[in-house]
C-alpha positions as CSV (number, residue, x, y, z in Angstrom):
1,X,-33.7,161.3,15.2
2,X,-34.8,164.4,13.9
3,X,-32.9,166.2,10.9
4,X,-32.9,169.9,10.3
5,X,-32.0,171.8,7.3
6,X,-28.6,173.7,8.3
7,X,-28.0,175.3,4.5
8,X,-29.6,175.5,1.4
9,X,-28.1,176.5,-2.2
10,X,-29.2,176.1,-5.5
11,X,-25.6,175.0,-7.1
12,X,-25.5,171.3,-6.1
13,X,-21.5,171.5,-6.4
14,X,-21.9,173.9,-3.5
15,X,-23.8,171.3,-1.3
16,X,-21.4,168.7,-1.7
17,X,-17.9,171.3,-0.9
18,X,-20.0,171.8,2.0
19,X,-20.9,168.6,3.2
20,X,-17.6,167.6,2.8
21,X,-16.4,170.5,5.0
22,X,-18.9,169.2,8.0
23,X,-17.9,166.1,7.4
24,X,-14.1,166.7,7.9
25,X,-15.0,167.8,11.6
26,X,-17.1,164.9,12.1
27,X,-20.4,166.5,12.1
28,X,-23.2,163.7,10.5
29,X,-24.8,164.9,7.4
30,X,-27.2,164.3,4.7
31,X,-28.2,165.8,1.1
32,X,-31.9,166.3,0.3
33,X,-32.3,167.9,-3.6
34,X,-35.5,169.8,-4.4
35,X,-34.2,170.9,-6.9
36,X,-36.1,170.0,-10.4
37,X,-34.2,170.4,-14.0
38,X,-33.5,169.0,-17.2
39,X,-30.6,166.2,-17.0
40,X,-27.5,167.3,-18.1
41,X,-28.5,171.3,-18.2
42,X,-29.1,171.2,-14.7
43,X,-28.1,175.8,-14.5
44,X,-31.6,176.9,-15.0
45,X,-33.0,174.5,-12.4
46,X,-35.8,175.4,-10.0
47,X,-35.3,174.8,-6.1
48,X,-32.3,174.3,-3.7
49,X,-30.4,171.3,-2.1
50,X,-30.2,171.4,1.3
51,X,-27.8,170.1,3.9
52,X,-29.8,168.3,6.9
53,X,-28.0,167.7,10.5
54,X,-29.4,165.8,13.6
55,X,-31.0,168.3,15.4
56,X,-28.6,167.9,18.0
57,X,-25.2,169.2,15.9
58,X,-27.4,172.2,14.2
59,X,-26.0,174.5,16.3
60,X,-22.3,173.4,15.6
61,X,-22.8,172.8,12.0
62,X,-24.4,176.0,12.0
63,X,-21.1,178.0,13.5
64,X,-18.6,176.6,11.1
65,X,-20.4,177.3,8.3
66,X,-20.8,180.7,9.9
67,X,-17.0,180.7,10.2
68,X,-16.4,179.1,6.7
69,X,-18.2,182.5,4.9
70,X,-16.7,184.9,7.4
71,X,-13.1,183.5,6.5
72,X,-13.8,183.6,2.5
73,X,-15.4,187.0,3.1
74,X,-12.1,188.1,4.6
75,X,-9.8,186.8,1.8
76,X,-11.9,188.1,-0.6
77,X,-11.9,191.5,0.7
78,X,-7.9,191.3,1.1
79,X,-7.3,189.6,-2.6
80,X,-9.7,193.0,-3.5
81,X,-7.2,195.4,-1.6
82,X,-4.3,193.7,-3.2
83,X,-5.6,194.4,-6.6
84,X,-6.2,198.2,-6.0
85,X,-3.1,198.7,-4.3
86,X,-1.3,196.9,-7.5
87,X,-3.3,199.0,-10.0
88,X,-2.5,202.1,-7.7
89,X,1.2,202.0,-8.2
């Protein structure tokens, strides 16, 4: 089986929320860190972590993480319009 890389961050934290998310609808997934730092001050490190699916579910793991950011994109943008509108009145 052949894994492919279906996101990459450099905030390990980041990798495992969304692992966990691909996870929860039953796509298979591993971790692969590149990342190189000092142990425990890990913020300046060099490289990314990167979520690997069978080649197979790239395409679907691909999609809802597509889906995830759209979604946050769209609260964020309402939270945003909330604030002006409150700072408005």
């Amino acid at each position: 089986m052949i894994w492919e890389p279906c996101y990459a961050t450099p905030v390990e934290a980041e990798a495992y929320v969304v692992k966990g998310f691909l996870e929860h609808y039953g796509v298979p997934c591993l971790l692969e860190n590149d990342r190189f730092g000092a142990q425990p001050l890990t913020f300046c490190a060099l490289g990314q972590v990167k979520i690997l699916v069978p080649g197979d579910w790239l395409r679907v793991a691909r999609g809802l993480i597509d889906g995830r950011e759209k979604r946050a994109l769209r609260m964020k943008s309402t939270r945003l319009q909330g604030q002006d509108d409150a700072t408005e009145e």
